[in-house]
C-alpha positions in Angstrom: -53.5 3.4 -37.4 -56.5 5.1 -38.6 -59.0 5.6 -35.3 -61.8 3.5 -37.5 -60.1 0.5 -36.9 -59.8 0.6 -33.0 -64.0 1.2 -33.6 -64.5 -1.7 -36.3 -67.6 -3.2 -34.7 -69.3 0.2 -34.6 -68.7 1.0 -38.5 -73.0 0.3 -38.9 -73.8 0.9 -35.8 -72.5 4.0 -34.9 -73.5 7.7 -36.6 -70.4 8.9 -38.1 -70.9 12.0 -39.7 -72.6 14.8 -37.7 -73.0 18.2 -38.3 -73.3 20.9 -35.1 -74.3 24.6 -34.5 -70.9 25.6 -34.8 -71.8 25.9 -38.6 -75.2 25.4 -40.4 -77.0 22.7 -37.9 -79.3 22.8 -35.6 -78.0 21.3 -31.8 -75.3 21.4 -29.5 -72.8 17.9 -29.3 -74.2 17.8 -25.3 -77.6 17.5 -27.3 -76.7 15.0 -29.6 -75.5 12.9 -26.7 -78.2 13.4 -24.9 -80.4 11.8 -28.0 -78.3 9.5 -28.9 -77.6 7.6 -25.3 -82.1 7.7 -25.8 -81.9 6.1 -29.1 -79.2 3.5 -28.3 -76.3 4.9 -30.6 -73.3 3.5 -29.1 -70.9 5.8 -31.0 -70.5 9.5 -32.5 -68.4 11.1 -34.6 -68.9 15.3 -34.8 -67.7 15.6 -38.7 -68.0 19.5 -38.6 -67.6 21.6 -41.9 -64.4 23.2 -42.1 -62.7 25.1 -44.3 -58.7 27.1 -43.9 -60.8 30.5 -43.4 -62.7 29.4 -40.1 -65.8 31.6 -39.4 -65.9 29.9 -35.7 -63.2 28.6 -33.1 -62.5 25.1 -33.8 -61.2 24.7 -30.2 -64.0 25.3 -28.9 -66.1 22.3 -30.7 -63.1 20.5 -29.7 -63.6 21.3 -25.8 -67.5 20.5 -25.7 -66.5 16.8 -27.2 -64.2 16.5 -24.3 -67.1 17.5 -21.9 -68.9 15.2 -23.4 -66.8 12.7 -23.0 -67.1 13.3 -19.0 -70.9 13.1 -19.1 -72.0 10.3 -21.4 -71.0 7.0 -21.2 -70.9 6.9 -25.1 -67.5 6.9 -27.9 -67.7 10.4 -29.2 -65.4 11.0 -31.8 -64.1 14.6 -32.7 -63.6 15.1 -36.4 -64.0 16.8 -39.6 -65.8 17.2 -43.3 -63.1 19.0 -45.6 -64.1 19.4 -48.9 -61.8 18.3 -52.1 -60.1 21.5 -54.2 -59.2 21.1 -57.4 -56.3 19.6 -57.2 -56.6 16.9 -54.5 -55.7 19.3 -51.6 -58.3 19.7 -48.7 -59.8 23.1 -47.5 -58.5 22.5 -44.0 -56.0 23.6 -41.8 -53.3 21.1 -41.2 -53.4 21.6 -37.2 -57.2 20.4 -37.6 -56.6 17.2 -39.5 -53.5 16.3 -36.9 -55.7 16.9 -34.0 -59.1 15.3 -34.4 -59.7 11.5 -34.7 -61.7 10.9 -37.7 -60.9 13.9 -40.6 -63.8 12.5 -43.8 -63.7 14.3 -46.8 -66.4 15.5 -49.6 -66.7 17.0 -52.8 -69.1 20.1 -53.2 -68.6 23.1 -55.1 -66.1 21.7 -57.7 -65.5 21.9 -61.5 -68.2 20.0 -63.8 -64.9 17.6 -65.3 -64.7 13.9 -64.7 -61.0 14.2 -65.0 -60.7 16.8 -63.0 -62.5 14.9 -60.2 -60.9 11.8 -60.6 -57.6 13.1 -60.7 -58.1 15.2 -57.0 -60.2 12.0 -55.6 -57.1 10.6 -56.0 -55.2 12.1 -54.2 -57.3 13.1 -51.6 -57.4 9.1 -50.8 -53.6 9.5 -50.2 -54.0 12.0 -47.7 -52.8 10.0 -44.6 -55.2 11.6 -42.5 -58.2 10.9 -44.2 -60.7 8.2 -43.2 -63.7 8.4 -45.4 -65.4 9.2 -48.6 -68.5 11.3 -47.5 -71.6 11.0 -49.8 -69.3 9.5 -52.5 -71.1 9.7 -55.7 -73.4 12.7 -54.7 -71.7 15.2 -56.5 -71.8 13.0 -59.4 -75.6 12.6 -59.3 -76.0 16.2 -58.8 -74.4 17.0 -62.0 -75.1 14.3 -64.4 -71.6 13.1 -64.3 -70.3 8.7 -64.2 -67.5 7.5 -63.3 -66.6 4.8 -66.1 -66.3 1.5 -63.8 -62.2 0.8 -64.9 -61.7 3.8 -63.2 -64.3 3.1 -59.8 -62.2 -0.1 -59.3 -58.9 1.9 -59.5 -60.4 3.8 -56.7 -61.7 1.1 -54.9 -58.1 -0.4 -55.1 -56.7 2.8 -54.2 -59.0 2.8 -50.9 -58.0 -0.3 -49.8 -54.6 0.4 -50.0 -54.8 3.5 -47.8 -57.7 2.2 -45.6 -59.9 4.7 -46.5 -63.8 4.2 -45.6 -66.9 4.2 -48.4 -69.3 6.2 -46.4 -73.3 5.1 -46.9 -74.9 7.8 -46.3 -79.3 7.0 -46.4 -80.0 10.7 -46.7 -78.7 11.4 -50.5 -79.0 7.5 -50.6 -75.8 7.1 -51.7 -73.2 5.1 -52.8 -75.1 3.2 -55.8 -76.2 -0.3 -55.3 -73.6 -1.1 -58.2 -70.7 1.1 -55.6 -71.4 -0.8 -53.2 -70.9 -4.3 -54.9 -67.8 -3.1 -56.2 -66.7 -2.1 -52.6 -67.1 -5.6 -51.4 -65.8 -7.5 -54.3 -62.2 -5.2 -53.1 -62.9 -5.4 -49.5 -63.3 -1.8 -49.1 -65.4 -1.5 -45.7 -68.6 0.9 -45.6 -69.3 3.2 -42.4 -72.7 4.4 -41.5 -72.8 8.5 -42.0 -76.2 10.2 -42.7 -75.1 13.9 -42.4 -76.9 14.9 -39.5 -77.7 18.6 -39.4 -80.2 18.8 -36.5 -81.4 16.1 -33.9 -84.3 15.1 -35.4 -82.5 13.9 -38.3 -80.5 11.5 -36.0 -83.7 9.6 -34.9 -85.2 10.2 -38.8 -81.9 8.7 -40.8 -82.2 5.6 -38.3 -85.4 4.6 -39.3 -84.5 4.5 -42.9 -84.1 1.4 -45.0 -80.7 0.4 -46.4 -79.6 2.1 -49.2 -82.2 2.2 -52.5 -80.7 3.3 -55.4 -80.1 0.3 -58.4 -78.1 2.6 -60.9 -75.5 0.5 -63.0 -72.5 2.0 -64.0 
């Protein structure tokens, strides 16, 4: 069972996707606990950037979430952002996805092709580890690309099946308005994940509104 489902009342009310000093943030997870206990944020999931060439020891993220655990009466999650190769494989390190609780996956640098794209999205949804869709659609904005909507409901259809989350993510506001009326009509659930990437932010992504973009497909 994917570790989202044991945490299905905290899908909006938790922060989901949070970014460390391990790689290109600003704050420690004992800091982010600290905050978040303040703020009210029942749950946490430490989504760090990895990649099969690690520039840092993953173990050692992994041991201050277990001291974390001991001093915050909070659900901290350990986890992981891999990004989507050409392909459909995952820049990650198998041992990684097997060992954390919520693995979320991402597309970033990545050919300008729609096929190409579709093609890996799909099978990066049937990666049995994955949980979620991080920022899906920002790469697409980025670049002037659309998926055509036959193809978002195949998708859609596809994350249902493997019980893989749409992540809404206020900071690049995405998923479209449109996405995200799709995603219900297909019962695919939606988890809050703002990309954290310093404290501040994890005060700042609260505050904002629900998700703004009307973009039809």
């Amino acid at each position: 069972m994917k570790i989202w489902k044991k945490y299905i009342d905290y899908l909006l009310e938790g922060e989901w996707h949070i970014h460390t000093s391990y790689t290109n943030s600003k704050g420690g997870v004992l800091e982010y606990c600290e905050k978040a206990a303040k703020l009210g944020i029942p749950l946490l999931a430490f989504t760090e950037h990895v990649r099969k060439n690690l520039n840092y020891d993953f173990n050692n993220l992994l041991n201050d979430i277990e001291k974390a655990r001991e001093e915050f009466d909070l659900i901290i999650l350990s986890g992981c952002e891999a990004k989507v190769l050409p392909g459909g494989e995952l820049d990650v390190e198998e041992w990684i996805l097997r060992n954390v609780d919520y693995p979320i996956f991402a597309f970033h640098s990545f050919p300008r092709d729609i096929d190409t794209y579709i093609k890996s999205l799909e099978i990066a949804l049937r990666n049995k580890y994955v949980n979620t869709w991080a920022h899906p659609g920002a790469f697409l904005l980025r670049h002037g690309l659309e998926l055509p909507e036959k193809e978002l409901i195949k998708i859609f259809r596809l994350m249902k099946k493997h019980s893989v989350l749409l992540e809404v993510n206020k900071k690049y506001k995405v998923p479209f308005r449109a996405w995200l009326d799709i995603a219900e009509k297909y019962n695919v659930k939606t988890v809050t994940g703002n990309d954290i990437h310093g404290i501040e932010d994890l005060e700042t992504e609260r505050q904002k509104n629900v998700i703004e973009p009307e973009k039809t497909l």
